[in-house]
C-alpha positions in Angstrom: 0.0 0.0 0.0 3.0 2.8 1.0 4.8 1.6 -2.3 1.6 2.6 -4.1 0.6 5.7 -2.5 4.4 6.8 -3.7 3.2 6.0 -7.2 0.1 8.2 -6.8 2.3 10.7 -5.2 4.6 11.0 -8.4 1.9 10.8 -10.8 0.2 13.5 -9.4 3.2 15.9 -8.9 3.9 14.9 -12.6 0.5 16.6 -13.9 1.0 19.5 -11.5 4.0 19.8 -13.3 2.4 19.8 -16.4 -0.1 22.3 -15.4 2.2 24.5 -14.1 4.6 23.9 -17.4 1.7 25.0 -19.9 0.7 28.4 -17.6 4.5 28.8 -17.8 5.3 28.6 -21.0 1.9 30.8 -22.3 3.0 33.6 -20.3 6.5 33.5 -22.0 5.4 33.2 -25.8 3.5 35.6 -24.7 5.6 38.1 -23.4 8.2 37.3 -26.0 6.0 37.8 -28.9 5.0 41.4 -27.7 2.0 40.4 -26.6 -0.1 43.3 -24.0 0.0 43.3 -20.4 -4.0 42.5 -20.7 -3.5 39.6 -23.4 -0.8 38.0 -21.7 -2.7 37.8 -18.2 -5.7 36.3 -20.5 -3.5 33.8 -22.4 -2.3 32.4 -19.4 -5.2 32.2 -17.3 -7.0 30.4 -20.0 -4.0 28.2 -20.8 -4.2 27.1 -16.9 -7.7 26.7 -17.0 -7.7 24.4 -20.0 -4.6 22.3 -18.3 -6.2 22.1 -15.1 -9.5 20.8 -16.7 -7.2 18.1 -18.4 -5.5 17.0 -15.6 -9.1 17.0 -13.5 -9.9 14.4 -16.3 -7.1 12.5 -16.1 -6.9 11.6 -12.2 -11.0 10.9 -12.3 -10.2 8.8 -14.9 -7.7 6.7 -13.0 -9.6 6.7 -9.9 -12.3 5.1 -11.8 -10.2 2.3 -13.4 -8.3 0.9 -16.3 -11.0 0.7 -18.3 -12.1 4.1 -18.8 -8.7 4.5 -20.7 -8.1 3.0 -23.8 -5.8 0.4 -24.5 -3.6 -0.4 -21.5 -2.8 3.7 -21.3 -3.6 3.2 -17.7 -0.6 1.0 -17.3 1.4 3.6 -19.3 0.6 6.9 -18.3 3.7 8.4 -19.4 2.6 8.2 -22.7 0.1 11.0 -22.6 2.4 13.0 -20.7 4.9 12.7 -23.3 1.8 13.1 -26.0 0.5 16.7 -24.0 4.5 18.0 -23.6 4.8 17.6 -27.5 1.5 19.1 -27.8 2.1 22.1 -25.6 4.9 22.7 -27.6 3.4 22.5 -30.6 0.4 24.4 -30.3 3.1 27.4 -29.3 4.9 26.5 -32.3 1.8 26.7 -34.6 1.2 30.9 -33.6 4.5 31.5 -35.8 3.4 29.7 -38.8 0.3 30.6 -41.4 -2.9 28.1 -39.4 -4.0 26.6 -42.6 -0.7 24.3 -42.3 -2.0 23.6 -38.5 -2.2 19.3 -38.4 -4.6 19.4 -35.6 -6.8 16.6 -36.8 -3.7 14.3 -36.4 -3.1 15.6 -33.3 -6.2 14.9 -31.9 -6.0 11.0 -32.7 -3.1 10.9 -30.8 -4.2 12.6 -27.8 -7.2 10.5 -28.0 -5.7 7.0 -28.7 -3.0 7.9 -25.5 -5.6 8.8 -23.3 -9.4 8.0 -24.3 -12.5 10.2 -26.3 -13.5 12.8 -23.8 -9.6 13.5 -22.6 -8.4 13.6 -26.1 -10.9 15.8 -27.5 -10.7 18.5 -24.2 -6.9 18.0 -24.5 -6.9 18.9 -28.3 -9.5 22.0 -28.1 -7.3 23.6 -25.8 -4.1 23.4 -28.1 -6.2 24.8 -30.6 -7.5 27.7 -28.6 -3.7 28.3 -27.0 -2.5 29.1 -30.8 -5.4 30.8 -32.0 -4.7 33.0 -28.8 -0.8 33.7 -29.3 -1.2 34.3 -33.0 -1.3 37.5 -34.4 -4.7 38.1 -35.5 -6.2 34.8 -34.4 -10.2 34.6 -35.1 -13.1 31.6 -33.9 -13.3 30.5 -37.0 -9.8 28.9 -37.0 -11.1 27.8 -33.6 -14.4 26.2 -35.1 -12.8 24.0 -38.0 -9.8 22.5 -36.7 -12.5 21.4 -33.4 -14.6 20.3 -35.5 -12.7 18.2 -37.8 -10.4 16.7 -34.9 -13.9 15.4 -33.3 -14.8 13.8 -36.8 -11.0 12.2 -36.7 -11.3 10.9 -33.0 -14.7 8.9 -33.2 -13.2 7.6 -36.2 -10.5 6.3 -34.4 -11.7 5.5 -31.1 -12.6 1.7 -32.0 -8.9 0.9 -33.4 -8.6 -2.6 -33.7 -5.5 -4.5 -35.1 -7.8 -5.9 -38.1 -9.6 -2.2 -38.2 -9.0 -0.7 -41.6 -7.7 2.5 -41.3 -8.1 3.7 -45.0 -12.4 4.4 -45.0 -11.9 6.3 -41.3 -8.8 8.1 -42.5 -10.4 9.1 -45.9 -13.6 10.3 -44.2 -11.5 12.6 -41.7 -8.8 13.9 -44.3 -12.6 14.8 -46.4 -13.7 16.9 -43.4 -10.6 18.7 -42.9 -10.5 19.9 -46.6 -14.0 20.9 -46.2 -13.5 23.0 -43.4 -10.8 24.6 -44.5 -12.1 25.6 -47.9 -15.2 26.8 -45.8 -12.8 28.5 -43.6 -11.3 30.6 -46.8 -15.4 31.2 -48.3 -17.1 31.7 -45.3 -14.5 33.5 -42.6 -12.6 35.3 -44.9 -14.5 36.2 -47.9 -12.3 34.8 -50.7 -13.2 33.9 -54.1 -12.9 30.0 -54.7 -10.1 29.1 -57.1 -7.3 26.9 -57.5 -5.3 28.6 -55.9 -6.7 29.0 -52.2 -6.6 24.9 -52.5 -2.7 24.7 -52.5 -2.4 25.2 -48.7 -5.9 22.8 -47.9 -3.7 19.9 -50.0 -0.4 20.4 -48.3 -2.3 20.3 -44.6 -4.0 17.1 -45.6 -0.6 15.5 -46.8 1.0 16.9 -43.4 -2.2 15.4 -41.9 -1.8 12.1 -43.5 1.8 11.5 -43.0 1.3 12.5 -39.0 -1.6 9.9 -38.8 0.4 6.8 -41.1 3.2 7.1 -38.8 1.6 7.2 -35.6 -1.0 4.4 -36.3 2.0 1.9 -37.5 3.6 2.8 -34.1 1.1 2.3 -32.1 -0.4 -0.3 -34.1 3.3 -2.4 -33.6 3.7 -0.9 -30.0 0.7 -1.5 -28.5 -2.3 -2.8 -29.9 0.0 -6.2 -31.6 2.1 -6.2 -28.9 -0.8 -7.7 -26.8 -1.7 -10.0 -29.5 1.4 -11.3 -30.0 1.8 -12.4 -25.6 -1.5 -13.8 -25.7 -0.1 -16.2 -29.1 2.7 -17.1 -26.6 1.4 -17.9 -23.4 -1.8 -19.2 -25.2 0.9 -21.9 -26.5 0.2 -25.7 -25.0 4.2 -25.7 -25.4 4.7 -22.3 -23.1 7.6 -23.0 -20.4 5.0 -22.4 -17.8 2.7 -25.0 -19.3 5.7 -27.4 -20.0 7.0 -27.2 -16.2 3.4 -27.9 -14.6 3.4 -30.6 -17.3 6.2 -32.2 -16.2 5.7 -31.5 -12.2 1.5 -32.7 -12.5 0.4 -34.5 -15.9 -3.5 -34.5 -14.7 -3.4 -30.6 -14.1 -1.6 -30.0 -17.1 -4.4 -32.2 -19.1 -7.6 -30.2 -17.3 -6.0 -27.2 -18.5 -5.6 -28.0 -21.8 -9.5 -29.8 -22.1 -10.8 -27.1 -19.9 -9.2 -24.3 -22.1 -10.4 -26.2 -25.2 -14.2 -25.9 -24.3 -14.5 -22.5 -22.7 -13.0 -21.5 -25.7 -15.3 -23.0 -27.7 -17.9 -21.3 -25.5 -16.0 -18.2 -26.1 -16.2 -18.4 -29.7 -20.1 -19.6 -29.7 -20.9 -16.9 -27.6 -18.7 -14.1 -29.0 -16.5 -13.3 -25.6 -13.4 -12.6 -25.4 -11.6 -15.7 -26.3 -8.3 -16.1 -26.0 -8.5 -14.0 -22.3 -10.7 -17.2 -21.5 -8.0 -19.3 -22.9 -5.1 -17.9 -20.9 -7.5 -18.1 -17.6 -8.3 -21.9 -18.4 -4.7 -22.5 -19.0 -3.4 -20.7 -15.8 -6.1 -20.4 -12.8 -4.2 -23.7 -11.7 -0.8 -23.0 -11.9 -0.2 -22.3 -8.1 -0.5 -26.3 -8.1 3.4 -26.4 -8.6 3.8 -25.0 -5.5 0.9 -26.3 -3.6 -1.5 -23.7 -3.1 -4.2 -22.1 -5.8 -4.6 -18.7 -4.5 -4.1 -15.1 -6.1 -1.8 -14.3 -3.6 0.3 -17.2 -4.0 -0.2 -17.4 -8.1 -0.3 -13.5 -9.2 3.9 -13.6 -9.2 3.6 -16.2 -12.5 1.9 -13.7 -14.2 4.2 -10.6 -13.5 7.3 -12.5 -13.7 5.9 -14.2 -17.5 4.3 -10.4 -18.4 0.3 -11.9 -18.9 -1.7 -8.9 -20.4 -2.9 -6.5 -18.1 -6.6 -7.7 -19.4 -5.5 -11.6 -19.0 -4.4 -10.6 -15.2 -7.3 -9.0 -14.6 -9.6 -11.8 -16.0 -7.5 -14.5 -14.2 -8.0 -12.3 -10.6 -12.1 -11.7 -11.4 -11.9 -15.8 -11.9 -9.2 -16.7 -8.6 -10.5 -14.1 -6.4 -14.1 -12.8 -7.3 -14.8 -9.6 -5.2 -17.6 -10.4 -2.9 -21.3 -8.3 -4.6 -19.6 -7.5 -7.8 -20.8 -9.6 -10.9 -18.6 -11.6 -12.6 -18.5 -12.2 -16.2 -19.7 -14.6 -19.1 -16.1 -15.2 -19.6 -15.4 -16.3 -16.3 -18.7 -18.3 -16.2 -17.0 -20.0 -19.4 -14.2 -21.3 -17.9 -16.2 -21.8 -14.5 -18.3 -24.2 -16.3 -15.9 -26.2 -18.5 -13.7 -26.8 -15.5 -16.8 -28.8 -13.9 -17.3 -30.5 -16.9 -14.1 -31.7 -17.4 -13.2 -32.7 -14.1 -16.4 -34.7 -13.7 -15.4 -36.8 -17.3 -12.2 -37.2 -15.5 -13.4 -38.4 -12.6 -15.5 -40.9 -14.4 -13.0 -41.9 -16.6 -10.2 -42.2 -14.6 -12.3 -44.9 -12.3 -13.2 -47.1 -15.7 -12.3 -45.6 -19.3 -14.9 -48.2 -20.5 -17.6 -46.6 -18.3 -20.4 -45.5 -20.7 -21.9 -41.9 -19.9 -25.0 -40.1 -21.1 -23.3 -37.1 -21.8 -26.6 -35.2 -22.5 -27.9 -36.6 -19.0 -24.5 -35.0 -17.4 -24.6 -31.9 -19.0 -28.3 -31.0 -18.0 -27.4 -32.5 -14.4 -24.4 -30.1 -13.8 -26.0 -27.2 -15.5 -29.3 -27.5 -13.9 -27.7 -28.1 -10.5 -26.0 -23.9 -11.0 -29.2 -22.9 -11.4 -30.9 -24.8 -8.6 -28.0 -23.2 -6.3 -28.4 -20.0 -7.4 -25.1 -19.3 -9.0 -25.8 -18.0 -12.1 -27.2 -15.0 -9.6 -23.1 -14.3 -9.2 -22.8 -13.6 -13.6 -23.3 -11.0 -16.1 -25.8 -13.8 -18.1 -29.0 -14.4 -19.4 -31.2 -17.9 -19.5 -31.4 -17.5 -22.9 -27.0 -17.3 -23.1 -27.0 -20.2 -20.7 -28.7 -22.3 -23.0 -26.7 -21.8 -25.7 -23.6 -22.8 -23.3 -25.6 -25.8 -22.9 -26.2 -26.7 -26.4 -22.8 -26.1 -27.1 -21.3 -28.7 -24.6 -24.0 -31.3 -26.4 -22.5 -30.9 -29.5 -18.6 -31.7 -28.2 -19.8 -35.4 -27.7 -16.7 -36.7 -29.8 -14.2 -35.0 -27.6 -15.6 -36.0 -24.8 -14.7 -39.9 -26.2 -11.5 -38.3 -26.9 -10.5 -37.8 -23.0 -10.4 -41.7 -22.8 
């Protein structure tokens, strides 16, 4: 507890550092652009409000769990400090240069993808607003279309999957921005349309499109594969972990490997989140080694062998289920395929010749949950339950395999 209250202490002197860094640096553009007493005080009390707002967001969002960020930015939360730093100084950066070159849209996606929607979008408005501030002759409707288009950009993006295609959301977004900014030319400043008020709209979405490629391989490589690739390898029958218990207890290492087989098949049936259920059928065991099936005696496999922060979690809901909170379908999966194998173990291990109604043993064991009142303890309807039940009828040949 006094290691992690240090964390907390650190993170939050970090975004007090942050907030004081973007008040900070405000007042000196400020001042070193020429700006008046009257717009410097401004500049900086709004550049504080804005980064106080964000950092507001960002401890309510960690208070409230991992989940509220995307990805596993809650295990990472240097990222978006790193993200907001670059961002600071960019949106300083941007009041020297003509705003029609401005790549806020990109910038946006990033803040979003580091952080989540809400964060990412109040993180991006206030860039915007700081250089529309420090410019020379800033105006809202600079304010209005680089907002606008960046809000497009992020719900495009929020959903980012490895197998999402990027190239309908990206087109959509890079479309929007080149809207607005012809609209910005028309409609804010009064020009005639021609060809050559488009030169500046094309080079902003090239700028645009090159910022948002690169970032999206990155963090495509980085992050969202990187936790598809350790599920491939601890999901592996062959994993060292899996090869020791194998070798130290052959009838563990077997339920593990049947058990993982039919919650997965439940998985899949049901459209949960499969291979979590796979890595929590393979390991909710593994304390066996040592003679004790806890979470506090087990949790240290899964640090030491880096699981996914989602597989941890999924394995601790399933080990230690918190007492009034409801679990989920996925660890109902593996809850019920663990009773069904280890009742076709026990039956076969006393006479592999012993016939079994399979159908008679799957309504017994199923029924009995429900005449106990357990399915009270799961996210899941009768209607879900059946299917689970109709899906262990039609594993019959396996079943015959385990002999």
């Amino acid at each position: 507890m006094e290691n992690e209250n240090k964390i907390d202490i650190k993170l939050r002197l970090c975004y007090g550092g942050l907030f004081l860094l973007t008040g900070v640096a405000v007042m000196a553009f400020s001042l070193i652009t020429g700006k008046s007493y009257e717009a410097t005080l401004r500049n900086t009390f709004v550049s504080l409000i804005f980064s106080g707002t964000v950092m507001f967001m960002l401890m309510d969002a960690i208070n409230r769990g991992r989940e509220v960020l995307f990805f596993d930015n809650y295990d990472h939360k240097i990222r978006f400090m790193v993200g907001y730093a670059i961002g600071l100084f960019l949106a300083l950066t941007f009041a020297l240069v003509p705003n029609q070159f401005w790549p806020y849209m990109a910038i946006f996606v990033v803040l979003g993808l580091l952080s989540n929607f809400e964060i990412g979008l109040v993180t991006g408005t206030g860039f915007v607003m700081i250089s529309v501030m420090l410019e020379e002759n800033g105006n809202f409707g600079e304010l209005f279309m680089y907002v606008l288009a960046g809000v497009v950009a992020l719900s495009l993006f929020r959903d980012l999957k490895e197998e999402t295609a990027i190239g309908f959301p990206t087109a959509i977004s890079l479309m929007m921005q080149g809207l607005l900014l012809i609209a910005f030319y028309v409609l804010f400043q009064n020009r005639t349309l021609s060809i050559s008020i488009l030169i500046l709209p094309i080079l902003n979405l090239m700028l645009n499109l090159i910022i948002l490629l690169l970032f999206l391989n990155m963090f495509g490589v980085y992050v969202i594969r990187k936790t598809n690739d350790m599920y491939m390898e601890i999901n592996d029958a062959e994993y060292p972990l899996l090869a020791r218990l194998k070798e130290e207890n052959k009838d563990e290492y077997y339920r593990a490997i049947h058990t993982a087989y039919l919650a997965e098949r439940l998985a899949h049936g049901l459209g949960l989140n499969a291979r979590a259920v796979k890595t929590c059928s393979y390991y909710h065991r593994i304390g066996v080694m040592d003679g004790k099936t806890t979470w506090e005696d087990s949790n240290h496999y899964f640090s030491e062998n880096n699981f996914p922060i989602e597989a941890v979690e999924f394995l601790h809901e399933y080990m230690e289920p918190k007492k009034g909170q409801i679990r989920s379908k996925e660890a109902l999966a593996v809850n019920l395929s663990e009773t069904m194998i280890a009742s076709l173990m026990y039956l076969i291990k006393g006479n592999k010749d012993v016939k079994i109604n399979y159908d008679q043993m799957i309504d017994s064991i199923l029924d009995k949950k429900i005449s106990e009142g357990e399915l009270k303890d799961y996210d899941v309807t009768f209607r879900e339950y059946d299917q689970m039940r109709k899906i262990f009828k039609k594993e019959k040949l396996y079943y015959d395999f385990l002999r």
